[in-house]
MDTraj code that builds the backbone (N, CA, C; nanometers):
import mdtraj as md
import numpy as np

residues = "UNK UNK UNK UNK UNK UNK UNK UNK UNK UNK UNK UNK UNK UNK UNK UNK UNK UNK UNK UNK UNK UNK UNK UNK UNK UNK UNK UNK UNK UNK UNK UNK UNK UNK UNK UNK UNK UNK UNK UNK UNK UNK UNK UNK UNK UNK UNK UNK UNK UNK UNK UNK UNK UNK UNK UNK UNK UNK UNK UNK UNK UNK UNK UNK UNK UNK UNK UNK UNK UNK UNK UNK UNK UNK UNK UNK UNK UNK UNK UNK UNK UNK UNK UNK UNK UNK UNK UNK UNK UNK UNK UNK UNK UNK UNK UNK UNK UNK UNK UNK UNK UNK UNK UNK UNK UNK UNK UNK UNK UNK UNK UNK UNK UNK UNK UNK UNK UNK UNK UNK UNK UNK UNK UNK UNK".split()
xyz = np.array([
    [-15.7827, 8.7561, 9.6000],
    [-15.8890, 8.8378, 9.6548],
    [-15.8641, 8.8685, 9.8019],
    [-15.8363, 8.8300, 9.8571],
    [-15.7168, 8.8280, 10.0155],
    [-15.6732, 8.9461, 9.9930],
    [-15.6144, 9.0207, 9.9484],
    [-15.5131, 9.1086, 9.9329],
    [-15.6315, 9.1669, 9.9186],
    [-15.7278, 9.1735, 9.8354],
    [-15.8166, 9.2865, 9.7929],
    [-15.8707, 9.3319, 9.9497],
    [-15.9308, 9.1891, 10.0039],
    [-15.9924, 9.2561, 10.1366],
    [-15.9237, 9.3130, 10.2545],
    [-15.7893, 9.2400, 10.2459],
    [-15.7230, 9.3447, 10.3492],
    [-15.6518, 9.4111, 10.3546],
    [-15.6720, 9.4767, 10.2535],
    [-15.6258, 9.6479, 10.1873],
    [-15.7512, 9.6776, 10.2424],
    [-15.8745, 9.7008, 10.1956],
    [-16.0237, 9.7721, 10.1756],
    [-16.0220, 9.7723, 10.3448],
    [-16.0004, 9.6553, 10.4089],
    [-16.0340, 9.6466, 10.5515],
    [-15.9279, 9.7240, 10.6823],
    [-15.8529, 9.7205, 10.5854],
    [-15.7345, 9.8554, 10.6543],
    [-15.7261, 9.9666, 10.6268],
    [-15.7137, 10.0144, 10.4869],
    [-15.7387, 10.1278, 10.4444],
    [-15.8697, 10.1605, 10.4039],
    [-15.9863, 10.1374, 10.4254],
    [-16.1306, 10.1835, 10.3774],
    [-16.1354, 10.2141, 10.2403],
    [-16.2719, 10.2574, 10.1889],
    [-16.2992, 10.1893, 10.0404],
    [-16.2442, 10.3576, 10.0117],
    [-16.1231, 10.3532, 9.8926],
    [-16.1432, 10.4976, 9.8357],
    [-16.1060, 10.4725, 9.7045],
    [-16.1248, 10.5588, 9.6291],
    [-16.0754, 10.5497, 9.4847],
    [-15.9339, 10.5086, 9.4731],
    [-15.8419, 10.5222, 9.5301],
    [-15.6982, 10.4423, 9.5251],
    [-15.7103, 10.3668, 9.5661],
    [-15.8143, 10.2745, 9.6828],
    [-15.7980, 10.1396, 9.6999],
    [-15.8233, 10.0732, 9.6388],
    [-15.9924, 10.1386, 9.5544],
    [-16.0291, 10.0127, 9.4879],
    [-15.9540, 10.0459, 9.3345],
    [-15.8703, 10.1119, 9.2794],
    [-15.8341, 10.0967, 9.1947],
    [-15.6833, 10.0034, 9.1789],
    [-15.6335, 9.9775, 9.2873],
    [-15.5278, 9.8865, 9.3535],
    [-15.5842, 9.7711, 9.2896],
    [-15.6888, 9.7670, 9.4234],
    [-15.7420, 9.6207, 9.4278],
    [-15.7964, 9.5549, 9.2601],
    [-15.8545, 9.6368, 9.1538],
    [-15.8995, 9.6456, 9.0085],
    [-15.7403, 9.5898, 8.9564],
    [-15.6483, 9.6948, 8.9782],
    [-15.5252, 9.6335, 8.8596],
    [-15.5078, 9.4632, 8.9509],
    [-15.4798, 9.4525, 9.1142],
    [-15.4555, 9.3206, 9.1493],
    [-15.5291, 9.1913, 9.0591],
    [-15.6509, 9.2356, 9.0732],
    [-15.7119, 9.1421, 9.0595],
    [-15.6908, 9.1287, 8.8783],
    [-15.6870, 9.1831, 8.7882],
    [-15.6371, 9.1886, 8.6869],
    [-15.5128, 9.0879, 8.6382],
    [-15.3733, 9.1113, 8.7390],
    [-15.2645, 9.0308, 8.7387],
    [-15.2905, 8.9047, 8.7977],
    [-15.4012, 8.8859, 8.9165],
    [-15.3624, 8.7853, 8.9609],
    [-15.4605, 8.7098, 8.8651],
    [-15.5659, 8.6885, 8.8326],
    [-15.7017, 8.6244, 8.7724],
    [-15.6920, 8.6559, 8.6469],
    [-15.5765, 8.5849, 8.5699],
    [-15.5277, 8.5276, 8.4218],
    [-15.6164, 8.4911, 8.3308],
    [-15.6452, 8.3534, 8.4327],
    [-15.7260, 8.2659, 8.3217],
    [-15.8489, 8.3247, 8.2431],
    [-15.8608, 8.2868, 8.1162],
    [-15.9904, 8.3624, 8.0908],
    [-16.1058, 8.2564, 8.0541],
    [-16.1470, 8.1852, 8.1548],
    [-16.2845, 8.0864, 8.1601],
    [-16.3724, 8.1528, 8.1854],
    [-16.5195, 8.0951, 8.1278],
    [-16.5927, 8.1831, 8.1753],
    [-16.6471, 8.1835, 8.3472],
    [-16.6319, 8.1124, 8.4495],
    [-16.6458, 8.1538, 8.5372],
    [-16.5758, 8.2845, 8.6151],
    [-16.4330, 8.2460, 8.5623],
    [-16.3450, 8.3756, 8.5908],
    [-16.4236, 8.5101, 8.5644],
    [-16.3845, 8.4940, 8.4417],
    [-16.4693, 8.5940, 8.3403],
    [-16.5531, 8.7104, 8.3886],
    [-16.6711, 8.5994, 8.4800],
    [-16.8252, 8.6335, 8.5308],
    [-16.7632, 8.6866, 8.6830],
    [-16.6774, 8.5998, 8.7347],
    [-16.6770, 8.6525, 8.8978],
    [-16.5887, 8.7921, 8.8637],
    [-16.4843, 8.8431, 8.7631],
    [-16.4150, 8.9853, 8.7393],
    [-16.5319, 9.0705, 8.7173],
    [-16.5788, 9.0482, 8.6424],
    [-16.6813, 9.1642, 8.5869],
    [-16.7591, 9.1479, 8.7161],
    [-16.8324, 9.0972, 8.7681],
    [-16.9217, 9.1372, 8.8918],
    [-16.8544, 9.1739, 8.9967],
    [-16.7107, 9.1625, 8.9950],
    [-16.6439, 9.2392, 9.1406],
    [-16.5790, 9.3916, 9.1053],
    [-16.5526, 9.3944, 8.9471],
    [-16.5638, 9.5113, 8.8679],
    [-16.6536, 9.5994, 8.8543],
    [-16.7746, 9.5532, 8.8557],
    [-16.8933, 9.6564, 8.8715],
    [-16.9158, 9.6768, 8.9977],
    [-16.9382, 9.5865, 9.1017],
    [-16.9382, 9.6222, 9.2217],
    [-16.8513, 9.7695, 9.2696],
    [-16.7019, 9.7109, 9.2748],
    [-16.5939, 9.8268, 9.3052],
    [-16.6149, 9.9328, 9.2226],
    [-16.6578, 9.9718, 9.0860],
    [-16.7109, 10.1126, 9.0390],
    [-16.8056, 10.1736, 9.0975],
    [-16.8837, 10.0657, 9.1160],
    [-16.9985, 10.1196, 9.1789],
    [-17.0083, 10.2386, 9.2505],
    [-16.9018, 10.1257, 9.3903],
    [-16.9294, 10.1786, 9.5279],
    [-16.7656, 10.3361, 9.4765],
    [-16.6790, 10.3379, 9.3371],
    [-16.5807, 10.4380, 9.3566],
    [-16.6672, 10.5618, 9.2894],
    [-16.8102, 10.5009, 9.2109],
    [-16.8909, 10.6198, 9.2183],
    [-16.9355, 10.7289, 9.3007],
    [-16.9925, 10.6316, 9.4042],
    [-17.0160, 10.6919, 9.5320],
    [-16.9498, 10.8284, 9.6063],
    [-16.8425, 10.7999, 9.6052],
    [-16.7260, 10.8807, 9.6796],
    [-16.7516, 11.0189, 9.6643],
    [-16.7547, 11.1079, 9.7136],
    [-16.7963, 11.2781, 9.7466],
    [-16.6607, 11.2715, 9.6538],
    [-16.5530, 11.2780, 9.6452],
    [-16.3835, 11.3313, 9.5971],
    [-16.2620, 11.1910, 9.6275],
    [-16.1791, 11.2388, 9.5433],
    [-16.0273, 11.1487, 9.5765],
    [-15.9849, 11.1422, 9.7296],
    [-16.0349, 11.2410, 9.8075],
    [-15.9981, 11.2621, 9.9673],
    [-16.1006, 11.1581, 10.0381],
    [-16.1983, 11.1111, 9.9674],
    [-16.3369, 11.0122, 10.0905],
    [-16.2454, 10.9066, 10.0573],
    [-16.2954, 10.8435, 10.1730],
    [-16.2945, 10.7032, 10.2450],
    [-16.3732, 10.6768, 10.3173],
    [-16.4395, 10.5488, 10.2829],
    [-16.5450, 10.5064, 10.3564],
    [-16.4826, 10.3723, 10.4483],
    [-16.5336, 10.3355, 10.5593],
    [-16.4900, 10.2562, 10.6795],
    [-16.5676, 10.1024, 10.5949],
    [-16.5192, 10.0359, 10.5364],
    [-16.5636, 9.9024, 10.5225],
    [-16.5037, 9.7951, 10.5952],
    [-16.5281, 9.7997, 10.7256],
    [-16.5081, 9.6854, 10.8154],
    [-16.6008, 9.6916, 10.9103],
    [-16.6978, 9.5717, 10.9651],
    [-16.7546, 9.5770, 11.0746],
    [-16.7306, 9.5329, 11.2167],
    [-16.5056, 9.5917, 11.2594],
    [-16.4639, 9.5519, 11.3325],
    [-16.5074, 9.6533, 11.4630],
    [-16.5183, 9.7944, 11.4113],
    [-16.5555, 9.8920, 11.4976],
    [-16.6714, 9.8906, 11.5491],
    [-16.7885, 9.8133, 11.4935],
    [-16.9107, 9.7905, 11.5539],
    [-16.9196, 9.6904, 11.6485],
    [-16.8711, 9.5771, 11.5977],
    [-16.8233, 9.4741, 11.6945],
    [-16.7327, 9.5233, 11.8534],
    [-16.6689, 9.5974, 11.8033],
    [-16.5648, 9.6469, 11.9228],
    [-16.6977, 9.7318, 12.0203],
    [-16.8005, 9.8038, 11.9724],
    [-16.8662, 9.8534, 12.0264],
    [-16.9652, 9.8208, 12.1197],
    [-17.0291, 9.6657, 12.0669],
    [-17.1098, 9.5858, 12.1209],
    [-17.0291, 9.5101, 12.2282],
    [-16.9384, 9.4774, 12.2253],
    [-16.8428, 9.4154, 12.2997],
    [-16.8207, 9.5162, 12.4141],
    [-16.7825, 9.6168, 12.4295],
    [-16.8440, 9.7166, 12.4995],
    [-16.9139, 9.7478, 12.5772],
    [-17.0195, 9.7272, 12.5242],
    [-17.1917, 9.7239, 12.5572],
    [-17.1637, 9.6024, 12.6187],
    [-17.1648, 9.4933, 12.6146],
    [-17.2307, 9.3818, 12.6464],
    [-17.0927, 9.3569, 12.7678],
    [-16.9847, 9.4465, 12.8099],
    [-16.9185, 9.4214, 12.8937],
    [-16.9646, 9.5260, 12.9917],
    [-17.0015, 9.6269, 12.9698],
    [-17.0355, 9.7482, 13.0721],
    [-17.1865, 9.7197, 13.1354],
    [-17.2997, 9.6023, 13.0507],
    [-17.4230, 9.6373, 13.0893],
    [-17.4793, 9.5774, 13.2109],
    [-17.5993, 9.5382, 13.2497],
    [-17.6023, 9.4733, 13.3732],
    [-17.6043, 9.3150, 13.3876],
    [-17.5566, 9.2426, 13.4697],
    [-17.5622, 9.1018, 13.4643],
    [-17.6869, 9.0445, 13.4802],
    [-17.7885, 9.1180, 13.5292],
    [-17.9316, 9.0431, 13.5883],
    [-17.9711, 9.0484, 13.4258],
    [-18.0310, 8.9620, 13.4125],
    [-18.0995, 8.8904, 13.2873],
    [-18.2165, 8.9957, 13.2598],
    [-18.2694, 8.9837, 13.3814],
    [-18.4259, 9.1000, 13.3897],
    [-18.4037, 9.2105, 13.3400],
    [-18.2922, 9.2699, 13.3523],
    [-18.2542, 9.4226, 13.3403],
    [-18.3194, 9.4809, 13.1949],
    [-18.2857, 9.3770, 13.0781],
    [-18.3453, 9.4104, 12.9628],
    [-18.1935, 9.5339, 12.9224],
    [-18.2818, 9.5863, 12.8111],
    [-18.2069, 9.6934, 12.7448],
    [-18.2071, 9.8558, 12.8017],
    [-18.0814, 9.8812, 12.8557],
    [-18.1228, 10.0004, 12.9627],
    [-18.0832, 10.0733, 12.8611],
    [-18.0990, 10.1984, 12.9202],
    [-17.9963, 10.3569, 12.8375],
    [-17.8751, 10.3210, 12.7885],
    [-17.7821, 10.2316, 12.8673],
    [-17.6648, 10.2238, 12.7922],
    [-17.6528, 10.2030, 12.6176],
    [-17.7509, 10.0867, 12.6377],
    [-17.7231, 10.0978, 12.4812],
    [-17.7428, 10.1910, 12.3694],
    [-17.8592, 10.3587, 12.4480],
    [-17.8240, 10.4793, 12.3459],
    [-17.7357, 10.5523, 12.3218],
    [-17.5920, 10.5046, 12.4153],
    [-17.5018, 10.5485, 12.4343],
    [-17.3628, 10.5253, 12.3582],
    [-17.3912, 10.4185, 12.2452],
    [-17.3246, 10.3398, 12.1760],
    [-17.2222, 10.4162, 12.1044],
    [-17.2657, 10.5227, 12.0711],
    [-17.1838, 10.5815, 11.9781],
    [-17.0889, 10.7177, 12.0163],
    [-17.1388, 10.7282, 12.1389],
    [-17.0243, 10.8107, 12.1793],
    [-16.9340, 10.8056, 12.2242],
    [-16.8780, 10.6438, 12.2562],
    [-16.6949, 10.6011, 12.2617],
    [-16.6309, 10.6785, 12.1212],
    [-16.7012, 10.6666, 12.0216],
    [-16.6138, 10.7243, 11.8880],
    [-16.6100, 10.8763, 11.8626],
    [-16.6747, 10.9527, 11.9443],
    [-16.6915, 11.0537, 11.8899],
    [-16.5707, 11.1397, 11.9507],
    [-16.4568, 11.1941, 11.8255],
    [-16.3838, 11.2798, 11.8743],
    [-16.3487, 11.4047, 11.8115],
    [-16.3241, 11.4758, 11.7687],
    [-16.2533, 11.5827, 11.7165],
    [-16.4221, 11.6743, 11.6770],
    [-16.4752, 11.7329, 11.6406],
    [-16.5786, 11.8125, 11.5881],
    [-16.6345, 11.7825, 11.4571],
    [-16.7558, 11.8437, 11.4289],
    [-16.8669, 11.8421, 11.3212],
    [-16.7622, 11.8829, 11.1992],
    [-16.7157, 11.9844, 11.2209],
    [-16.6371, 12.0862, 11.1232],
    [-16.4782, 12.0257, 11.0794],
    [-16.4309, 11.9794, 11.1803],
    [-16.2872, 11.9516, 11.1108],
    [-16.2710, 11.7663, 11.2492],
    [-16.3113, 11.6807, 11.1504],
    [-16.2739, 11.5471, 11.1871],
    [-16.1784, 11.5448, 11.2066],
    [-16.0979, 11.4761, 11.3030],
    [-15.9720, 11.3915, 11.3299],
    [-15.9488, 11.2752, 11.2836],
    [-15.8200, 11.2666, 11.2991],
    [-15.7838, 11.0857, 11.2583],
    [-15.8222, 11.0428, 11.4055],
    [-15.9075, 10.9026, 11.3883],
    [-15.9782, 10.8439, 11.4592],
    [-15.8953, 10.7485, 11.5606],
    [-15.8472, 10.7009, 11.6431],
    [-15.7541, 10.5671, 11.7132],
    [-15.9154, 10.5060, 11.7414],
    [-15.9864, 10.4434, 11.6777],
    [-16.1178, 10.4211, 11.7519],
    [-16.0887, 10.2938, 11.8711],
    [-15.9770, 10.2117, 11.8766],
    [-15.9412, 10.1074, 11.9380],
    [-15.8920, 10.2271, 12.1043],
    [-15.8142, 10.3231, 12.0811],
    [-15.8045, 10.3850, 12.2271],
    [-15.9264, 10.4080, 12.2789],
    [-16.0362, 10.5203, 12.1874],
    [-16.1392, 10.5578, 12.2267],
    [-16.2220, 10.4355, 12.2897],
    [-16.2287, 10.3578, 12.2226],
    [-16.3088, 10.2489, 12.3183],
    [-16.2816, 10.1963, 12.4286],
    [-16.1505, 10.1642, 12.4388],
    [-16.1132, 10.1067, 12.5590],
    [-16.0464, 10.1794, 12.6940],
    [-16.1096, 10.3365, 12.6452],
    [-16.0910, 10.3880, 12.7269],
    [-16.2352, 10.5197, 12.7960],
    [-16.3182, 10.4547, 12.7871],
    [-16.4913, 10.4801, 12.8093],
    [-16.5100, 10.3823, 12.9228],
    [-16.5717, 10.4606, 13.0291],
    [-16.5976, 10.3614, 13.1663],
    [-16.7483, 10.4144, 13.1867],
    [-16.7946, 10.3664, 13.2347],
    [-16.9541, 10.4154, 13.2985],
    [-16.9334, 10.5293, 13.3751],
    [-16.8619, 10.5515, 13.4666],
    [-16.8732, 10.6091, 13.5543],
    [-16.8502, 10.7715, 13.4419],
    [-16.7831, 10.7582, 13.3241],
    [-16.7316, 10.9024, 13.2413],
    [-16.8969, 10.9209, 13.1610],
    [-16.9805, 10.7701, 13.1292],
    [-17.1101, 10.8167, 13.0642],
    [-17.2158, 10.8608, 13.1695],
    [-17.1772, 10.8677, 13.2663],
    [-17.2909, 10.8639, 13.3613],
    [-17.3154, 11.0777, 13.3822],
    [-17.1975, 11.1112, 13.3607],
    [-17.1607, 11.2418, 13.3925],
    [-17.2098, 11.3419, 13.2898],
])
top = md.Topology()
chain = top.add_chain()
for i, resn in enumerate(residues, 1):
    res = top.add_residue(resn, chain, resSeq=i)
    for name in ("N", "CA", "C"):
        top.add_atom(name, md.element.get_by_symbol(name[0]), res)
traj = md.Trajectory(xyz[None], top)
């Protein structure tokens, strides 16, 4: 199951991942007990589930919550040190380290440059 998650967590959930991850888990999880049994079929329905979902063979959805983390980390490095300060504007500002390419035609994302390269002084403007 290792392999399952860090495929999904590198490449995001799409119909070729999780159908990867479906045959893996197939070869690797032999035995047929019934606990086995019970944990395939519920990680089997799960992964249909969510390959229902999918708009087309081209979606991918982001299943990692490393980019949010990277974001708060962010936040909580740019904000103010006085305790009092509370929650200023910065934090409505959260989401525009990621935002790059347009509404109409997305880019491939580096979201690790975009972040670490956002200073106050560029949100302030």
């Amino acid at each position: 199951m290792n392999y399952a998650l860090k495929l999904i967590k590198s490449e995001g959930m799409s119909r070729k991942s999780i159908d990867t991850c479906l045959k893996e888990m197939d070869k690797i999880l032999k035995k047929n007990n019934k606990r086995i049994k019970q944990f395939k079929l519920s990680v089997r329905q799960y992964l249909e589930q969510e390959r229902d979902k999918l708009a087309n063979e081209k979606s991918v959805w982001n299943a990692s919550s490393d980019m949010i983390e990277s974001l708060f980390g962010c936040h909580k490095f740019k904000r103010s040190r006085n305790p009092l300060h509370g929650v200023t504007a910065c934090v409505l500002i959260l989401p525009l380290p990621t935002r790059t390419g347009d509404r109409g035609h997305p880019s491939a994302i580096g979201f690790k440059h975009c972040l670490e390269g956002v200073f106050m002084k560029d949100l302030e403007s």
